[in-house]
N, C-alpha and C positions, 0 to 999 in steps of 0.2 A: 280102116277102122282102128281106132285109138283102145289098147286096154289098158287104160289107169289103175284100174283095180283087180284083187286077185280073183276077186266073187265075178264070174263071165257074165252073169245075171246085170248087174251091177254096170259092167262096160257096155252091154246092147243098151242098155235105158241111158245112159248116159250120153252115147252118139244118137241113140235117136232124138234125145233133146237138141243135144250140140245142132246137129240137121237140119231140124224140123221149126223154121218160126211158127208156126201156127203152135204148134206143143209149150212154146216157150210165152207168147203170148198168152194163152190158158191157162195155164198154170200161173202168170202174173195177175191176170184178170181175176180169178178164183180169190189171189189171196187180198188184195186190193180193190176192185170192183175199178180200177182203173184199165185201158188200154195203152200200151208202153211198146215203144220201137227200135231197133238195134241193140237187142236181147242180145245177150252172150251166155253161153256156158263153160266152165271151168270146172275141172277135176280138183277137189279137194281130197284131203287125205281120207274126210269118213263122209263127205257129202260133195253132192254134185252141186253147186253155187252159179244160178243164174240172173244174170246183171244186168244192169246200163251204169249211167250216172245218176238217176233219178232213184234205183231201189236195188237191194240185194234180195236172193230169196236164197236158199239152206235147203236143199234135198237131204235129210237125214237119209244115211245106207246105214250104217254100222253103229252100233250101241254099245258103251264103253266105257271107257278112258276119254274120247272125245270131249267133254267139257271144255275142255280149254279155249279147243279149234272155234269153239260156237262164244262164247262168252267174253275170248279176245277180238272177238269181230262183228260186235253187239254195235254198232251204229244206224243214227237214224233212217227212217225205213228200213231194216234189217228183218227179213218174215222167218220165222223157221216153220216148213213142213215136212209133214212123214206122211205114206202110205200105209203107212200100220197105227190103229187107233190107239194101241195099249201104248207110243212111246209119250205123250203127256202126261201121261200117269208116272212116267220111271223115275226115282231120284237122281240120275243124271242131268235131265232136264228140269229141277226143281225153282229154278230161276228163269226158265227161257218161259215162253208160250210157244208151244210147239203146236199148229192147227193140224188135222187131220183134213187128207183130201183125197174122196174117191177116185180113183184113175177113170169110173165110166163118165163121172164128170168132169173130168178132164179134156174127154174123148168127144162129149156132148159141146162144150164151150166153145173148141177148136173146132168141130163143126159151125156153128153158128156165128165163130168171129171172124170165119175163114174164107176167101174170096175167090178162090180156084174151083176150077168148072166140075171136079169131082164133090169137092164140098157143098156144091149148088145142088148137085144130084142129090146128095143125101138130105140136105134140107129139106128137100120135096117130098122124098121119100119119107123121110119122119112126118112131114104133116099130113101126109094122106089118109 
């Protein structure tokens, strides 16, 4: 396990994306309505930044100072999200579009765009 960050909270979510493609494609599908393959994730210094060549996305963690990190790395397809609704609203991000995304539908997505026999279970299980 990798701890990039001082917040431990912060490192579990981080390797569980690193891990997890079905997490990683979710979370890209959410912000795009596209499907995207050879997902990467990378620790940044206030967000978790997960990739290809085709799209960046910006996990906000930390509220700040940051501006910089987000605004010097504003390139096309560039998504910023956060798990907490209130950071759109913050003057930090007064330039970005920062989307809010629920984690249960994160968790809802990766079920349904996911192809492993556990995933099929719950599929079922949800339509019952």
């Amino acid at each position: 396990m990798e701890l990039p960050y001082s917040n431990f909270d912060h490192c579990l979510l981080f390797n569980a994306i690193k891990n997890n493609i079905d997490l990683k494609k979710a979370i890209a599908y959410l912000v795009s309505f596209n499907e995207y393959e050879n997902l990467k994730a990378k620790a940044l210094e206030h967000s978790i930044l997960i990739f290809n060549e085709e799209i960046a996305i910006y996990l906000i963690l930390y509220v700040g100072f940051e501006e910089n990190e987000f605004v010097q790395n504003m390139m096309i397809n560039s998504n910023y999200i956060s798990f907490e609704k209130v950071t759109n609203s913050m003057h930090e991000f007064k330039d970005i579009d920062v989307k809010y995304i629920d984690k249960l539908a994160i968790l809802f997505t990766a079920i349904s765009l996911g192809n492993n026999s556990t995933l099929e279970d719950f599929k079922i299980f949800l339509n019952l």
